[in-house]
C-alpha positions in Angstrom: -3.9 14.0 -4.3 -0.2 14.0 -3.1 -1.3 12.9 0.4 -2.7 9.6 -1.8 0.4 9.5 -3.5 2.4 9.8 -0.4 0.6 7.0 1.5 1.1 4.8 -1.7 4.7 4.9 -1.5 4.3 4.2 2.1 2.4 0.6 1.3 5.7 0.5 -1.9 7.8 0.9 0.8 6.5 -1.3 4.3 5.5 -3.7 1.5 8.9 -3.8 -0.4 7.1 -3.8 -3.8 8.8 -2.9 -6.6 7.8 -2.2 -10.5 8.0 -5.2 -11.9 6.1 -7.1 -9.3 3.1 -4.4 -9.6 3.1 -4.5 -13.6 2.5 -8.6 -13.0 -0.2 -8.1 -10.7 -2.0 -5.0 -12.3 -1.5 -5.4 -15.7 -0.3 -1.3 -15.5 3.3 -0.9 -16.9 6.6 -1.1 -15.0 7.8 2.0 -16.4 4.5 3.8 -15.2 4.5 2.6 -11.6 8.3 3.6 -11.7 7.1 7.6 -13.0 4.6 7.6 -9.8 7.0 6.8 -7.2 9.6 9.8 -8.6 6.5 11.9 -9.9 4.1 11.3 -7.6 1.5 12.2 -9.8 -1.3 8.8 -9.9 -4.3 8.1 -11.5 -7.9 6.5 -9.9 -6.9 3.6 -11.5 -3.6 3.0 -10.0 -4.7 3.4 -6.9 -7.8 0.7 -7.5 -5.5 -1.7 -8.6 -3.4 -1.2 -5.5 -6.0 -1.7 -3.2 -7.5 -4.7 -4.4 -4.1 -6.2 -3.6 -3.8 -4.7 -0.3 -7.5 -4.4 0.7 -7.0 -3.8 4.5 -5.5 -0.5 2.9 -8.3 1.1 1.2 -9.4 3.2 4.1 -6.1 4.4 5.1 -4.9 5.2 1.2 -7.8 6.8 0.6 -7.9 9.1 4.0 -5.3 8.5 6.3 -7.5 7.0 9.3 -7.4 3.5 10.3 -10.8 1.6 11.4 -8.8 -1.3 12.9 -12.0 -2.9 14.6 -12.9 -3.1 10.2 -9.5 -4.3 9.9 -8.8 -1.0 8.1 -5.2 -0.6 8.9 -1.9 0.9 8.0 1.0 -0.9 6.7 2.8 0.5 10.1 0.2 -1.0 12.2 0.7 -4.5 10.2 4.1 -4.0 10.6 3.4 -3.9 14.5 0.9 -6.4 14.8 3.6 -9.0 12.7 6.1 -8.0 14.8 4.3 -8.5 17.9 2.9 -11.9 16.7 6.5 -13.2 16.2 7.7 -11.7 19.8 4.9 -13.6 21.5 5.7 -16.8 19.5 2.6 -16.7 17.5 3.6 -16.3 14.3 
């Protein structure tokens, strides 16, 4: 589970979410999202909710892979692709 854990702090992180913002969207307490990021310890449910606001992470939360050609990606790949977008003027 840890590796989970670890790749949702990644998205908290590339995303620059924080506790508040995740308790308005989820409906899941500030406090709680607050005792995963220094636990690291998350439940199904967390992770569900997380997903269905980043859905082009599911894959890559759940297993690490990316399926780009699904437009399964990492937030480092999105991070890439926006970057590239704006050096080419196109976004």
């Amino acid at each position: 589970m840890t590796d989970i854990v670890e790749r949702f702090l990644v998205i908290w992180d590339e995303e620059r979410l924080n506790a508040k913002y995740l308790e308005e969207r989820t409906g899941i307490k500030e406090k709680r999202w607050y005792g995963i990021r220094s636990r690291k310890v998350m439940r199904t449910e967390e992770l569900e909710t997380v997903v269905k606001i980043f859905p082009e992470y599911a894959y890559w939360a759940m297993t690490g892979k990316e399926l780009p050609e699904a437009g399964q990606i990492s937030p480092m790949t999105k991070r890439i692709q926006a970057s590239l977008k704006t050096r080419h003027g196109h976004g």
